[in-house]
matplotlib code that plots the C-alpha trace (Angstrom):
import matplotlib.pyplot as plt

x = [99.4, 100.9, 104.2, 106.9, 109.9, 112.9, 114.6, 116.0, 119.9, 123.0, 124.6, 128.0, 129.4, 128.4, 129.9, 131.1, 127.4, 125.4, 126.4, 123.3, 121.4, 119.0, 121.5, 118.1, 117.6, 120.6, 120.5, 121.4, 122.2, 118.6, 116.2, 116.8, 117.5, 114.2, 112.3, 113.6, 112.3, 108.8, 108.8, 109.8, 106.8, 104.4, 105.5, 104.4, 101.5, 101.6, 99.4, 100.0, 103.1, 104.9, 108.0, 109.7, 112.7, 114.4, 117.3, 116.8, 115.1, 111.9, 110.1, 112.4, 111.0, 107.4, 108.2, 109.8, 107.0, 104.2, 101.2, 102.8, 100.5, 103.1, 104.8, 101.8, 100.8, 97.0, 98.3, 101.7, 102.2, 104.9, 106.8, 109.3, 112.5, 114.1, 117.3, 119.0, 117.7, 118.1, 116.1, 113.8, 113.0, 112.0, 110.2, 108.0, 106.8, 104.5, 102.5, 99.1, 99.7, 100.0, 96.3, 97.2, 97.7, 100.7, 103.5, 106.5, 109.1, 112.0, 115.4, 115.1, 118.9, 118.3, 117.9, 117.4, 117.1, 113.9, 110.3, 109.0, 105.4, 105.1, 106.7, 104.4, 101.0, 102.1, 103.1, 100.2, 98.1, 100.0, 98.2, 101.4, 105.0, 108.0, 110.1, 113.1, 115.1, 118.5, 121.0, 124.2, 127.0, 131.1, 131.7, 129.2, 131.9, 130.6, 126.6, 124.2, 124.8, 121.4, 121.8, 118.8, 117.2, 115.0, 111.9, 112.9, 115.8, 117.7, 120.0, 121.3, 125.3, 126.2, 129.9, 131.1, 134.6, 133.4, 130.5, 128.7, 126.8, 127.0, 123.6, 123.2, 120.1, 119.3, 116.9, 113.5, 111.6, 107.9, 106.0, 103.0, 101.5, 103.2, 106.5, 105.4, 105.6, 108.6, 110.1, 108.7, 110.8, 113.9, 116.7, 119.5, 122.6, 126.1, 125.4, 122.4, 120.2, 117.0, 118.0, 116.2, 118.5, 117.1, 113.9, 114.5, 115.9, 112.5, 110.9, 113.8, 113.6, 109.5, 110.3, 107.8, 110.7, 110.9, 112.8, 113.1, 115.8, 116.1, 116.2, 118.7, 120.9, 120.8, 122.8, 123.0, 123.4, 124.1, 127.2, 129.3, 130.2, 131.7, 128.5, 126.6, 128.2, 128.2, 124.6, 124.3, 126.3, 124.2, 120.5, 122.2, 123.4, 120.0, 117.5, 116.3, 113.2, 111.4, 107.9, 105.5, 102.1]
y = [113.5, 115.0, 116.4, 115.6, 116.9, 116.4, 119.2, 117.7, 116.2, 118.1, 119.5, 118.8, 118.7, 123.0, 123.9, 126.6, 128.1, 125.6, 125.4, 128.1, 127.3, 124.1, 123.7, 124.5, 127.7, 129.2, 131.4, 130.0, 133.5, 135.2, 132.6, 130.4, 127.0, 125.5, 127.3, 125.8, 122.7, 124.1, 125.8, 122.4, 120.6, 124.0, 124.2, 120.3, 121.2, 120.2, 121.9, 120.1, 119.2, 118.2, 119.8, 116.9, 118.3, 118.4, 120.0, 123.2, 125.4, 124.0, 127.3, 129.2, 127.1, 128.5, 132.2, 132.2, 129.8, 130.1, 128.4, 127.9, 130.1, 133.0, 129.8, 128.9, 125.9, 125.1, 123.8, 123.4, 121.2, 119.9, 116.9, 116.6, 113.9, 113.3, 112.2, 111.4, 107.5, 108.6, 109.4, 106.9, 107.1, 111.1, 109.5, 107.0, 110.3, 110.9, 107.7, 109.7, 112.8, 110.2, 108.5, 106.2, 108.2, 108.2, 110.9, 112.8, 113.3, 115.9, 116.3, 119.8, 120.3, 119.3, 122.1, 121.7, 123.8, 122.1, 121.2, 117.6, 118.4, 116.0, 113.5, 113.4, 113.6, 110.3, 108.9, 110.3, 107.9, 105.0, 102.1, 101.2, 101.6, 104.3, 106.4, 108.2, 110.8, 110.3, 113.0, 112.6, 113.4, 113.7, 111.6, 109.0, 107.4, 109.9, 108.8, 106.4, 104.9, 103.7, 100.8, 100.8, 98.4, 99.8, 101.8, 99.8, 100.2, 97.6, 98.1, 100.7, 101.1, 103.2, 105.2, 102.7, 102.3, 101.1, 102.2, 100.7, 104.1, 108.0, 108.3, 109.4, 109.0, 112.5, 113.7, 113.4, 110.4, 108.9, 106.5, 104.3, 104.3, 100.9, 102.5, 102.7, 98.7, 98.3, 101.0, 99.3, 96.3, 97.8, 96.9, 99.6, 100.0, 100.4, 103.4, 102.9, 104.6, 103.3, 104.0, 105.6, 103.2, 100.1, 101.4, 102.1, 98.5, 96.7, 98.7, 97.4, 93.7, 93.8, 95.3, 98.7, 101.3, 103.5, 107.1, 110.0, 111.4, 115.4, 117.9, 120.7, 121.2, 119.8, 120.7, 119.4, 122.7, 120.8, 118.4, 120.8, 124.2, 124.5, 122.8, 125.5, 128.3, 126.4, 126.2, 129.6, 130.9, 128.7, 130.1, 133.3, 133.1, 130.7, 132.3, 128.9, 127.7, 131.0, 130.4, 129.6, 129.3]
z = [91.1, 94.1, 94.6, 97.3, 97.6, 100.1, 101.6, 104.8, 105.2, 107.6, 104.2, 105.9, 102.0, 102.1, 105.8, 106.4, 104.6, 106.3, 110.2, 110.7, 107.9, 106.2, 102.4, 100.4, 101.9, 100.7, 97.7, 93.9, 92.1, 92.8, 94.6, 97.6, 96.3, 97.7, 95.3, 92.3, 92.6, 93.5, 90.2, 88.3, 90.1, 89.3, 85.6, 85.2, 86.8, 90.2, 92.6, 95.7, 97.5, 100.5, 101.6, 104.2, 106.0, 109.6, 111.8, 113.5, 109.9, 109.7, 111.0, 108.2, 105.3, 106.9, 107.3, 103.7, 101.7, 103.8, 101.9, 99.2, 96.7, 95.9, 94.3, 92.3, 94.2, 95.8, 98.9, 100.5, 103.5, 105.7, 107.0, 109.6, 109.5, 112.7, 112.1, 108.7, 107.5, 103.7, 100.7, 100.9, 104.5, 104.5, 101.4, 103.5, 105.5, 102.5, 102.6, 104.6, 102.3, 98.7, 100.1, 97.6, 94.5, 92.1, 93.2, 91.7, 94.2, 93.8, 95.6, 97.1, 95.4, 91.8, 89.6, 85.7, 83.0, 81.2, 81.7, 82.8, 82.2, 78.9, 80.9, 84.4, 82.2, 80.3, 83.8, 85.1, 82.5, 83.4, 85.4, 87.7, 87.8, 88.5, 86.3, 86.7, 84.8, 83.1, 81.6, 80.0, 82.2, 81.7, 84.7, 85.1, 87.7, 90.2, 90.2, 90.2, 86.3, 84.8, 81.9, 79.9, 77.0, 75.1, 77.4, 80.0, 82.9, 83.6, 86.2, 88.2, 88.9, 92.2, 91.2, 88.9, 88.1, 84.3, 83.6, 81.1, 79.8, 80.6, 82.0, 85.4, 87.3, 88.7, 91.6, 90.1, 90.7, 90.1, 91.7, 91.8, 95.5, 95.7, 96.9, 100.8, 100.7, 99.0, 101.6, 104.3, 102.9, 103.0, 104.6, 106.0, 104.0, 105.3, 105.8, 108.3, 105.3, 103.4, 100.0, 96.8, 95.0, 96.4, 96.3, 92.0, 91.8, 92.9, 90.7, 87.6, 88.9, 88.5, 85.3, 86.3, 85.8, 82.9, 82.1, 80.7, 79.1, 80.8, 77.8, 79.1, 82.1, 85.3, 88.6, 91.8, 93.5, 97.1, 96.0, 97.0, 97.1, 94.1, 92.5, 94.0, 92.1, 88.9, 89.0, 90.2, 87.3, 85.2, 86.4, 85.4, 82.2, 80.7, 83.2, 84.2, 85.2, 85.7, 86.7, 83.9, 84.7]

ax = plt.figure().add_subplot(projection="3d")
ax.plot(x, y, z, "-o")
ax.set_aspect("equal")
plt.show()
């Protein structure tokens, strides 16, 4: 499989930090955030990946990953998003690089505490299908809220007022190479954005979509500023995702 991961967005929710700067290239404690998810995809042992950003830092991602082997990856390419049309449209940018094959794609904010390598060689083996990852939050009323049956998702609740479980679908996502199609079919939502959400939901109403259950902590370092410290202050303390080749 092939790794993609999204990196692009304004990051208006981090201004002051971000008015000169792309969200994921600011630091969380030690690393710039960027790298983080690199490491996740490395340590389940992806080799190849596509970074897709946009805005004015796209030579700044070059200068500081170049290749992409100090990272341990083979090869490291690049997309660029003009504009901000969501998730799932920086995600159709990918289609050429996929050529067809099944893909794990990674918000470049999510940072977690655990390994998914166990859980992309069993997708990996699959025939068809998505998967996405779930964790137990406090506050499912602020996320996406997966309801699940058995191996199988359901349904998908955006920021429910009663949600009907705790799990909140995080920024790690898999695909068969049948995503491009559905994105293609997408329709913009009110917010003029092809969503990942809508994207997930074909996937539940085919009844392809599966999860994982993330072992460990996960942050969305980009939510806000005060998310980015937390997960600074957590990288510190549990020494997180340190490469492990």
């Amino acid at each position: 499989m092939k790794g993609v991961i999204l990196a692009g967005g304004l990051g208006t929710r981090l201004i002051p930090l971000t008015k000169v700067t792309n969200k994921h290239l600011l630091p969380v404690y030690d690393q710039p955030m960027i790298t983080y998810p690199i490491r996740t995809l490395v340590n389940a042992g992806i080799e190849d990946v596509l970074l897709v950003t946009g805005g004015n830092s796209v030579g700044d991602f070059v200068r500081l990953l170049g290749n992409g082997r100090e990272y341990g990856l083979r090869w490291l390419s690049y997309a660029y998003q003009e504009g901000a049309g969501g998730i799932a449209d920086a995600l159709r940018l990918a289609r050429e690089y996929a050529e067809g094959d099944k893909i794990i794609v990674m918000l470049g904010d999510n940072i977690i505490e655990g390994n998914i390598r166990a859980a992309a060689e069993d997708f990996a083996n699959r025939e068809s299908g998505a998967r996405i990852f779930l964790k137990e939050v406090e506050n499912p009323r602020e996320y996406g809220v997966a309801v699940c049956d058995g191996d199988k998702v359901v349904h998908i609740e955006e920021k429910p007022e009663h949600p009907r479980s705790n799990l909140a679908v995080i920024g790690i996502y898999m695909y068969d190479a049948k995503v491009f199609e559905i994105i293609d079919s997408l329709e913009p939502s009110r917010r003029g954005e092809l969503e990942i959400t809508d994207v997930n939901n074909v996937y539940i109403d085919r009844g392809e979509m599966t999860y994982e259950i993330l072992q460990g902590w996960w942050g969305d370092s980009g939510e806000c500023i005060d998310a980015l410290y937390r997960v600074s202050a957590l990288v510190a303390e549990t020494g997180a995702n340190k490469m492990s080749l």
